[in-house]
TORTOR-58861 format. One line per field, with one value per residue: x, y, z of N, C-alpha, C in turn. Coordinates in Angstrom, 2 decimals, m for minus. Layout:
BEGIN
n.px	(X	...)
n.py	(Y	...)
n.pz	(Z	...)
ca.px	(X	...)
ca.py	(Y	...)
ca.pz	(Z	...)
c.px	(X	...)
c.py	(Y	...)
c.pz	(Z	...)
% end
This chain:
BEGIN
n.px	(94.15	92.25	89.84	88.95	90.84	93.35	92.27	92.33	94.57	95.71	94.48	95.14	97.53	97.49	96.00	98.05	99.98	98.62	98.47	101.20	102.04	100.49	97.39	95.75	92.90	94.14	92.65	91.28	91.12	94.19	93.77	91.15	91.53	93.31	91.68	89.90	91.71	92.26	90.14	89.69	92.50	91.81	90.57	92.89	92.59	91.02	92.12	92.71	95.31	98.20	100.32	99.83	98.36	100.11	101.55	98.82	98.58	100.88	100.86	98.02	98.57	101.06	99.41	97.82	100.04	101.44	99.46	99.46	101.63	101.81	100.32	102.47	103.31	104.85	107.21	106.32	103.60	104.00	103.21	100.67	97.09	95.63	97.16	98.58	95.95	96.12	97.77	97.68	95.02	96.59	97.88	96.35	95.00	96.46	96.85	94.08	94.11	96.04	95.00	93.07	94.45	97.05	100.24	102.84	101.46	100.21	102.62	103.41	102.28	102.64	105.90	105.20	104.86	107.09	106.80	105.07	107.33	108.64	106.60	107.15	107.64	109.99	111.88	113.40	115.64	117.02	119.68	121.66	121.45	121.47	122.21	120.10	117.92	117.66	117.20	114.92	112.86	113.47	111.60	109.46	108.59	108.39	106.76	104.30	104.88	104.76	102.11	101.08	102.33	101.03	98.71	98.53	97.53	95.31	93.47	90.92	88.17	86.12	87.29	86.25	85.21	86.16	88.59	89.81	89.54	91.43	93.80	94.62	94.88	96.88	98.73	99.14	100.08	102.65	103.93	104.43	106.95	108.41	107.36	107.40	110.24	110.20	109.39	111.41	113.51	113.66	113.50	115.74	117.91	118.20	116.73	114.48	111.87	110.35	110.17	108.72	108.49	105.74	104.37	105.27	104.41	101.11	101.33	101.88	100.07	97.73	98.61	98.39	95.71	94.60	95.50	94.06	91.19	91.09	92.07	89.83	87.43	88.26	87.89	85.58	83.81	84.66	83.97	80.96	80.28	80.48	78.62	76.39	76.53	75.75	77.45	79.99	82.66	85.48	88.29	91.07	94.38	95.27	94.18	91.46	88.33	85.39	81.98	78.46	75.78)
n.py	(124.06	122.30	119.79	119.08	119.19	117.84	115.49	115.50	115.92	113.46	111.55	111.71	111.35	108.69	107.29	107.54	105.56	103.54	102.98	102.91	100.54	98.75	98.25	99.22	98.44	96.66	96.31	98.84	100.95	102.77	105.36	106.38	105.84	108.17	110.68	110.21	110.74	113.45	115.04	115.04	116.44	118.60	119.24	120.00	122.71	123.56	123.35	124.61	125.70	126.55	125.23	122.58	122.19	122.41	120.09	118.26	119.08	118.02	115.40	114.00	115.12	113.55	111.23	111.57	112.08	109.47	107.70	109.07	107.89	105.13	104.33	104.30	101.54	100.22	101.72	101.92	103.55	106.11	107.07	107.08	107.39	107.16	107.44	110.35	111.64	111.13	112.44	114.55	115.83	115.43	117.55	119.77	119.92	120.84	123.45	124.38	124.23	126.32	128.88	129.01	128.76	130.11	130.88	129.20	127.18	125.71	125.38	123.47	121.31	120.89	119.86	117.09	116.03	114.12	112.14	110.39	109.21	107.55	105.50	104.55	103.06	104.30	104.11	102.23	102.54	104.24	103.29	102.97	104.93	107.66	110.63	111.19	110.60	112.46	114.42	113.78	113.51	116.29	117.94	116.82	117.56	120.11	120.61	120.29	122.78	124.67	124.85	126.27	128.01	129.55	129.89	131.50	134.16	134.56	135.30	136.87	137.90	138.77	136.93	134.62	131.48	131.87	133.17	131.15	129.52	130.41	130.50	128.11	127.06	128.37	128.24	124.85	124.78	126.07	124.51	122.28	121.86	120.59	118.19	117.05	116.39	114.29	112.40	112.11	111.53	108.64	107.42	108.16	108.07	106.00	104.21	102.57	103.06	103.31	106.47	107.86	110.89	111.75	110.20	111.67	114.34	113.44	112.85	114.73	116.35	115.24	115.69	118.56	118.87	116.94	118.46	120.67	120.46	119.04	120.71	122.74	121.55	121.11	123.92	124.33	123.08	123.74	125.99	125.46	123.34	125.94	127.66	125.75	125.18	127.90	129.78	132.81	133.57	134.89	137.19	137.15	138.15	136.58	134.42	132.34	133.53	131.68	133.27	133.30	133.70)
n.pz	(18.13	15.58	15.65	13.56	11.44	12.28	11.49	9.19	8.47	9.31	8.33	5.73	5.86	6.94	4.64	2.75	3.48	3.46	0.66	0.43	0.96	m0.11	0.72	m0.57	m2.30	m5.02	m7.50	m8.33	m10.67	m11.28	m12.48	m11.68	m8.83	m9.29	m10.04	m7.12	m5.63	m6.17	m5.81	m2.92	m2.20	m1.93	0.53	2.90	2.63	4.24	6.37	9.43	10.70	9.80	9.55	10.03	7.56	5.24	5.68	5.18	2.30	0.76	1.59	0.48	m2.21	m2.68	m3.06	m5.07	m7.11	m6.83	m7.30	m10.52	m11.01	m11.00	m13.30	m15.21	m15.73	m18.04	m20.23	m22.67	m21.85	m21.40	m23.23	m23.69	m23.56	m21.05	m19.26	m19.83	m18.97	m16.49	m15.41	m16.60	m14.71	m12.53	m12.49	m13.00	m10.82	m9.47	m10.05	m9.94	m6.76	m6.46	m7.58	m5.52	m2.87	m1.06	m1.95	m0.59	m0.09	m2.15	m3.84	m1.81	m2.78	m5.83	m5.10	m3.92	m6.68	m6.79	m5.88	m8.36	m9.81	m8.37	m8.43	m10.52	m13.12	m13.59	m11.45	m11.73	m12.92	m11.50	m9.86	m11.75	m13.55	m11.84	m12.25	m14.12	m13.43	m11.03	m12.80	m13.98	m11.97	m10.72	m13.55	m13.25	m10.77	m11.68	m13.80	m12.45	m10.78	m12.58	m13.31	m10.71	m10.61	m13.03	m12.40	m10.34	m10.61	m10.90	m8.65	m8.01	m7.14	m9.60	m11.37	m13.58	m15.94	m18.37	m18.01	m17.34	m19.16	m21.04	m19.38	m18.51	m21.19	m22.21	m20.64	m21.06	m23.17	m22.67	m21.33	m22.78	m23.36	m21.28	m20.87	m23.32	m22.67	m20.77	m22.23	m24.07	m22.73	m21.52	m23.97	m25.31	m23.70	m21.79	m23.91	m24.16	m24.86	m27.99	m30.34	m32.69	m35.18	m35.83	m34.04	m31.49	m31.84	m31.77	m29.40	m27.86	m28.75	m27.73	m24.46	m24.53	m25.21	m22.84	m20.80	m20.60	m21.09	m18.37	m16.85	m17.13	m16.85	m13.61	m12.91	m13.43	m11.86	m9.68	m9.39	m9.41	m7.33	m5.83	m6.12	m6.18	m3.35	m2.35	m2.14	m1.72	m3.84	m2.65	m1.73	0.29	2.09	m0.16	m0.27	m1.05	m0.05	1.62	1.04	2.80	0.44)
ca.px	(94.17	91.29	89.43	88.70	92.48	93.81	91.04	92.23	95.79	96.35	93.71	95.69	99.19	96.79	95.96	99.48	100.86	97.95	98.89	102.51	101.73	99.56	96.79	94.33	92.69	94.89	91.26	90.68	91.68	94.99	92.85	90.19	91.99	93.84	90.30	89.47	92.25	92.39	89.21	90.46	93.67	91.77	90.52	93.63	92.06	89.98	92.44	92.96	96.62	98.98	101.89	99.33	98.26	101.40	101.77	97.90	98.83	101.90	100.12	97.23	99.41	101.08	98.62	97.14	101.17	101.62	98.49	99.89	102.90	101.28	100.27	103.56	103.93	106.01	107.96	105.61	102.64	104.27	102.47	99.10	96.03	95.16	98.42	98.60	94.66	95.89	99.02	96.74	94.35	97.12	98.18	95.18	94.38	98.12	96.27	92.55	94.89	96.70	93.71	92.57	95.12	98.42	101.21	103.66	101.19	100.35	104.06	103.87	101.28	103.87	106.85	104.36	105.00	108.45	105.68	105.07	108.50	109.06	105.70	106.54	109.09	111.18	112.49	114.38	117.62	117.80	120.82	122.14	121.22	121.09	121.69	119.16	116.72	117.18	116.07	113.82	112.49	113.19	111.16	107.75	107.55	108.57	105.84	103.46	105.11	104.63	101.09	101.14	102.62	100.36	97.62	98.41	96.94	93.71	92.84	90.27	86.06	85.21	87.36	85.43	85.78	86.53	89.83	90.43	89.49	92.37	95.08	94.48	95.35	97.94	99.73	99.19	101.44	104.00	104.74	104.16	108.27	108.63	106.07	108.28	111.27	109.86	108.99	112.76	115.05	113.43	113.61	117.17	118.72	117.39	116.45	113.25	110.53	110.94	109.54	108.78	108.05	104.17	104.27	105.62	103.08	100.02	101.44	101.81	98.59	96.81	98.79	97.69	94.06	94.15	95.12	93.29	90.19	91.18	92.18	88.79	87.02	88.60	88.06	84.24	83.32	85.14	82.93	79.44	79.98	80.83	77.54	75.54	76.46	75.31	78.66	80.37	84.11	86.29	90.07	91.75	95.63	96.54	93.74	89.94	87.47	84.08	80.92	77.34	75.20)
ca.py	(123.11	121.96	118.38	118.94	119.54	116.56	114.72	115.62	115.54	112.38	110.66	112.02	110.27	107.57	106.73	107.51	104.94	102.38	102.95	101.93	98.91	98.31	97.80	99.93	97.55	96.83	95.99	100.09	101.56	104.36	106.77	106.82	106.68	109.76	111.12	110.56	111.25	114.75	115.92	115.09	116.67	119.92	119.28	121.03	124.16	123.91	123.43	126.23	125.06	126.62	124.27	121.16	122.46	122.01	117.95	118.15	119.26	117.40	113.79	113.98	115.50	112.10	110.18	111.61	111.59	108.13	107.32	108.62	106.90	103.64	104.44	103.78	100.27	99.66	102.64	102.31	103.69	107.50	107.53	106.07	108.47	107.72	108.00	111.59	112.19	111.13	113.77	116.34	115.52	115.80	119.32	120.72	119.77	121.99	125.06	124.79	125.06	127.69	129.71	129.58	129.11	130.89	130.11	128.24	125.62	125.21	124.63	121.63	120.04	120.14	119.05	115.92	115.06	113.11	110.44	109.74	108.80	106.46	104.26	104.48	101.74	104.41	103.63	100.80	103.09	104.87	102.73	103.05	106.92	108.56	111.70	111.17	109.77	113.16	115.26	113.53	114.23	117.79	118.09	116.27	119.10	121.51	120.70	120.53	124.16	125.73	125.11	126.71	129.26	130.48	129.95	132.35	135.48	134.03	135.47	138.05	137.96	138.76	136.04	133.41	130.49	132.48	133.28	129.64	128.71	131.43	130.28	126.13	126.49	128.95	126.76	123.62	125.48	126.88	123.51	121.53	121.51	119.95	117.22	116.62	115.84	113.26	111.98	112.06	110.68	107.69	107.17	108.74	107.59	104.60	103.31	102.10	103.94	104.08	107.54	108.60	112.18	111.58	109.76	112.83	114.93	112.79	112.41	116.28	117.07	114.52	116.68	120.18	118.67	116.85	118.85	121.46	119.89	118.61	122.21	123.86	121.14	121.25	125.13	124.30	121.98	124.57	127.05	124.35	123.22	126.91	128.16	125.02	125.66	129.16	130.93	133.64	133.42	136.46	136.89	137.87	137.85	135.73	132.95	132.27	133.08	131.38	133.70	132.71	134.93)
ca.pz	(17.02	15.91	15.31	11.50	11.59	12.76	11.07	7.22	7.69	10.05	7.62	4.19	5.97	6.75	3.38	1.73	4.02	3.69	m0.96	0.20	1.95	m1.45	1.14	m0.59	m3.30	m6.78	m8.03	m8.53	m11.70	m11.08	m13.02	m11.05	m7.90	m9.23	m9.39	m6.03	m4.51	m6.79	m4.86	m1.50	m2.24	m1.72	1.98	3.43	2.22	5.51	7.72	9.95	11.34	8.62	9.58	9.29	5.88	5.30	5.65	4.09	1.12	0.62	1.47	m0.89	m3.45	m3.19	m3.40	m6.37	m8.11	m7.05	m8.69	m11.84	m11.78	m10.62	m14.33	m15.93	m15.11	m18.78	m20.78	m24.03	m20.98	m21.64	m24.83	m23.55	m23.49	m19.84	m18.52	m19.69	m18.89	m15.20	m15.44	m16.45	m14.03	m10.84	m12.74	m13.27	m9.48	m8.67	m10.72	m8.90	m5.33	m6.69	m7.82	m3.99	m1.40	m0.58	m2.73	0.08	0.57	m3.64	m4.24	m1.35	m3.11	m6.26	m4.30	m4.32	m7.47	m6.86	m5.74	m9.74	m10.24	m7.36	m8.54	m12.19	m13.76	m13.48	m10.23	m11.86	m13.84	m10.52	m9.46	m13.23	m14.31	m11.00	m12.35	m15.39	m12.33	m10.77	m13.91	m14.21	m10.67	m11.17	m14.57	m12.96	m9.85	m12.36	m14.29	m11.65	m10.25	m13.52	m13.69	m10.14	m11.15	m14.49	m11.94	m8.95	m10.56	m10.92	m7.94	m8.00	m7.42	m10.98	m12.55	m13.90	m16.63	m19.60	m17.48	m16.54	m20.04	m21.56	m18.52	m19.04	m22.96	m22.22	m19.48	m21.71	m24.71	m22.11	m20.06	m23.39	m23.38	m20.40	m20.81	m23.78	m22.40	m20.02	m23.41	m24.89	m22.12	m21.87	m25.54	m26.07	m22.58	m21.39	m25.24	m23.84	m25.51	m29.34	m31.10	m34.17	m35.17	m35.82	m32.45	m30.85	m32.34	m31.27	m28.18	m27.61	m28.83	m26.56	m23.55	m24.78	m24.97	m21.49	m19.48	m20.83	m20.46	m17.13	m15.97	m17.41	m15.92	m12.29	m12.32	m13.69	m10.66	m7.81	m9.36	m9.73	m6.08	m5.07	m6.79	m5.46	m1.91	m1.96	m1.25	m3.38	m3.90	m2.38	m1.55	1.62	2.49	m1.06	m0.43	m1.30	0.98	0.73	1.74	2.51	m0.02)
c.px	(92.82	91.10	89.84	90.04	93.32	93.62	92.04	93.43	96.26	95.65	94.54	97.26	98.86	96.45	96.85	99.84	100.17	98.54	100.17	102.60	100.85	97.82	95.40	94.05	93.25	93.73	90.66	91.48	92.93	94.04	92.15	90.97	92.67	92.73	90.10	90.21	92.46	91.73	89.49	91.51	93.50	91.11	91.37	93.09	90.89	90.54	92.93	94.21	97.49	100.18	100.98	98.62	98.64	101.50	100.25	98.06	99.75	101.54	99.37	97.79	100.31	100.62	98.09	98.39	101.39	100.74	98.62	100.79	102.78	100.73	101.74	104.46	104.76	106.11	106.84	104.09	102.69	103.38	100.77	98.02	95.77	96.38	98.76	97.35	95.07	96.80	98.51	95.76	95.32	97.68	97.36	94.81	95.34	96.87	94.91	93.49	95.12	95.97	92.34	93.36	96.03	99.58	102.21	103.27	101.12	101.38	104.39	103.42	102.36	104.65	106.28	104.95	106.17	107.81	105.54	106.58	108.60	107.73	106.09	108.11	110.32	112.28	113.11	115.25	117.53	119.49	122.11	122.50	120.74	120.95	120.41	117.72	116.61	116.77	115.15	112.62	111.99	111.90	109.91	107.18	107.84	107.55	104.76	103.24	104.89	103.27	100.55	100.56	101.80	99.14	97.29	97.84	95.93	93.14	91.71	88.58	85.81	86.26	86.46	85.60	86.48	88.07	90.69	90.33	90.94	93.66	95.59	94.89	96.96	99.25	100.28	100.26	102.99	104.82	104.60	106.34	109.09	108.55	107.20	109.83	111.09	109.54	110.33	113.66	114.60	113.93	114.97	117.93	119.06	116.87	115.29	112.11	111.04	109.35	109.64	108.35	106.62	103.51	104.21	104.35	101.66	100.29	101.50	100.32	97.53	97.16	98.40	96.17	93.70	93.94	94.52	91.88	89.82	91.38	90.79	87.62	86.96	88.04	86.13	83.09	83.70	83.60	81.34	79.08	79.90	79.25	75.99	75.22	75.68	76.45	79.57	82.22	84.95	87.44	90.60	93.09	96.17	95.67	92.08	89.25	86.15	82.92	79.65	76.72	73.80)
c.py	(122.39	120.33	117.95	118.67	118.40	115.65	114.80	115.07	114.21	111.28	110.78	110.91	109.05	106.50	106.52	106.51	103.35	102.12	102.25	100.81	97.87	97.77	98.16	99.19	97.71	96.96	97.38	100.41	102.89	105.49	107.10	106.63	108.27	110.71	111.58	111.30	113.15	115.67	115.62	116.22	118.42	120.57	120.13	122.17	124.29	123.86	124.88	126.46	125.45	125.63	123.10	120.99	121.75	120.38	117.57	118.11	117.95	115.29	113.74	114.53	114.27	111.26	110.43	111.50	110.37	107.47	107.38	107.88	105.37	103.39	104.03	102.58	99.36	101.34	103.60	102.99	105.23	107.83	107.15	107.31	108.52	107.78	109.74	112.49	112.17	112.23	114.78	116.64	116.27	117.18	120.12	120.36	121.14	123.14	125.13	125.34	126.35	129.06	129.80	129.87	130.10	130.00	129.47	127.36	124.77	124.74	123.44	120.92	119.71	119.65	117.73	114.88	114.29	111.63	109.77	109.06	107.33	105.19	103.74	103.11	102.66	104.56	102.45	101.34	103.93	104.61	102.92	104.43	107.79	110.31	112.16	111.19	111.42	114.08	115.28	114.09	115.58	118.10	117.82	117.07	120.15	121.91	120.79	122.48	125.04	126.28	126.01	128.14	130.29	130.61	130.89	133.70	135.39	134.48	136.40	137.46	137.55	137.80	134.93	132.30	130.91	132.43	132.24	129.23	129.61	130.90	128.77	126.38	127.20	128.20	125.54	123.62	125.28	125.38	122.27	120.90	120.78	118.68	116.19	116.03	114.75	111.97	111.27	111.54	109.55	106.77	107.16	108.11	106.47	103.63	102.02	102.25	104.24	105.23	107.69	109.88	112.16	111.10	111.00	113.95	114.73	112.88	113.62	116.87	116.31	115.14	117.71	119.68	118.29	117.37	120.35	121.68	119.49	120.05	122.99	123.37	121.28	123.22	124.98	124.04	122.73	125.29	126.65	124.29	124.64	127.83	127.35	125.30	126.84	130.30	131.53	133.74	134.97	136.14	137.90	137.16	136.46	134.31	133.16	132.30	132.78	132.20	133.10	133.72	134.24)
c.pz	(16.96	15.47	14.19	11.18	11.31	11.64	9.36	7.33	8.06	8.93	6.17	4.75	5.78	5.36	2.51	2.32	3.83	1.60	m0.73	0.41	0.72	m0.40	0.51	m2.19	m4.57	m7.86	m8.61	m9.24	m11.37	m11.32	m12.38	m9.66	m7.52	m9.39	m8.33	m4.82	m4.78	m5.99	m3.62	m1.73	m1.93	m0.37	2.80	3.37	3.57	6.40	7.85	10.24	9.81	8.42	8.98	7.91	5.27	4.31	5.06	3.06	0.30	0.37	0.87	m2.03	m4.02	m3.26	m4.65	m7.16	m7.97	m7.48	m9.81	m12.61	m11.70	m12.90	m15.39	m15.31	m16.65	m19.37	m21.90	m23.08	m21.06	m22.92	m24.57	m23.14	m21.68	m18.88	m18.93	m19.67	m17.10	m14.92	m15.50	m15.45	m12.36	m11.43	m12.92	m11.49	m8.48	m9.27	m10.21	m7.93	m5.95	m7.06	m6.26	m2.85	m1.80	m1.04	m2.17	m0.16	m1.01	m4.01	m3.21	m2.01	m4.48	m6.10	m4.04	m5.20	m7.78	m6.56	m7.27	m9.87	m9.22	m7.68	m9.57	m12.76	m13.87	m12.73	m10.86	m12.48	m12.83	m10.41	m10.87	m13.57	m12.98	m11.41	m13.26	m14.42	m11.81	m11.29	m13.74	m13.11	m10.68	m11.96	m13.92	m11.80	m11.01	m13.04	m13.07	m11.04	m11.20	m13.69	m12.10	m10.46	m12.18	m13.44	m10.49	m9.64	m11.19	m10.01	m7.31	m8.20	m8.58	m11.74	m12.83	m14.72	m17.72	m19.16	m17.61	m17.80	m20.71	m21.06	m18.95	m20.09	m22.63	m21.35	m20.16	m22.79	m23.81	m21.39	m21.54	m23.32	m22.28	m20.21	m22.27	m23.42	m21.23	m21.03	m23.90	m24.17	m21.65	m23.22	m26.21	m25.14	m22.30	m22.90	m24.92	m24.70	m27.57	m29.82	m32.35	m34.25	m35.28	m34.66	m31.78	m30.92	m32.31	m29.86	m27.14	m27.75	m27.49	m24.93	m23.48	m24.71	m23.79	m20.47	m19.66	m20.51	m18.90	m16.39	m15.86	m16.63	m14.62	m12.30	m12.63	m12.23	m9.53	m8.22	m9.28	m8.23	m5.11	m5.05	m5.94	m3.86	m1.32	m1.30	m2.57	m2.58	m3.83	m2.06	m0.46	1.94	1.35	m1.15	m0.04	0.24	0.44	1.47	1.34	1.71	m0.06)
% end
């Protein structure tokens, strides 16, 4: 077992545990913590320890979902541009992984996203709408797992952005129905959130554009830093390897 090892994942618990405690300054914008913690969130990818992967993955995956849900601190916050720039942001972070590692550890980092829920105001109709509470649940890894999912046969040398730009729109369409109904039982359930159909329709399009952007981006920046470094992107046993060229 090695140092580095230790080092990522004891430091990724480290930090999830210092967010619960609220120790880590209120003073820093969600968004941009879901940022930072986005590019962390891809450290695991060095550990060598497949089990401590594992609990890598899984802890920066909540830190970057409880960043987004730290984002929905009232109802009318579902409709808000950077609340679904930070959503696209922690799903477009699921579809980079998934376009390098090995698809066990990509689906921990979704399993993550039950962290959004537990920051977001909607931890308060738990006790009320338990089963509505666990849809809901469901629906926010599902979304996360979908974008997984469109993103595991990305894996080949000669793909490049064109690919990632083709997969990101295509993903953004396919999970747009999902994204919606996180939208509607609020609104319909809970009678929190009022919609209108022109609402809906702004509020959809601003999803198909974020995380579109946010996906084409994230696959821009693997490939920028991958390019910068001097190492060419190959695939062995289901997960990126990086060579010096």
């Amino acid at each position: 077992m090695r140092t580095r090892d230790i080092i990522i994942v004891v430091g990724a618990f480290l930090l999830f545990a210092l967010y619960l405690a609220e120790l880590i300054t209120p003073d820093i914008p969600p968004l941009l913590l879901t940022v930072i913690f986005a590019v962390l969130a891809t450290l695991p990818f060095f550990v060598k320890n497949s089990r401590l992967r594992f609990f890598g993955y899984f802890f920066f995956g909540a830190l970057v979902y409880w960043s987004v849900g730290k984002q929905l601190d009232t109802p009318e916050m579902l409709k808000d541009y950077f609340f679904i720039l930070a959503l696209g942001i922690g799903n477009a972070t699921a579809a980079i992984i998934s376009s390098i590692e090995r698809n066990e550890h990509s689906y921990t980092y979704s399993i993550s996203a039950v962290a959004a829920y537990f920051s977001s105001f909607l931890i308060d109709y738990t006790s009320e709408y338990p089963d509505i509470s666990t849809l809901i649940i469901i629906l926010l890894v599902l979304l996360s797992a979908m974008w997984v999912h469109f993103f595991q046969d990305l894996k080949a040398p000669q793909i490049g952005l064109r690919e990632h730009l083709t997969q990101a729109l295509k993903t953004a369409i396919l999970t747009a129905p999902v994204f919606l109904l996180l939208l509607i039982i609020p609104a319909y359930i809970y009678h929190v959130l009022n919609l209108d159909t022109r609402e809906i329709g702004v509020v959809l399009f601003r999803y198909l554009l974020l995380s579109f952007v946010a996906t084409f981006a994230g696959s821009m920046l693997r490939d920028f830093v991958t390019y910068l470094g001097g190492y060419r992107r190959d695939y062995a046993n289901n997960r990126a390897v990086f060579r010096k060229v």
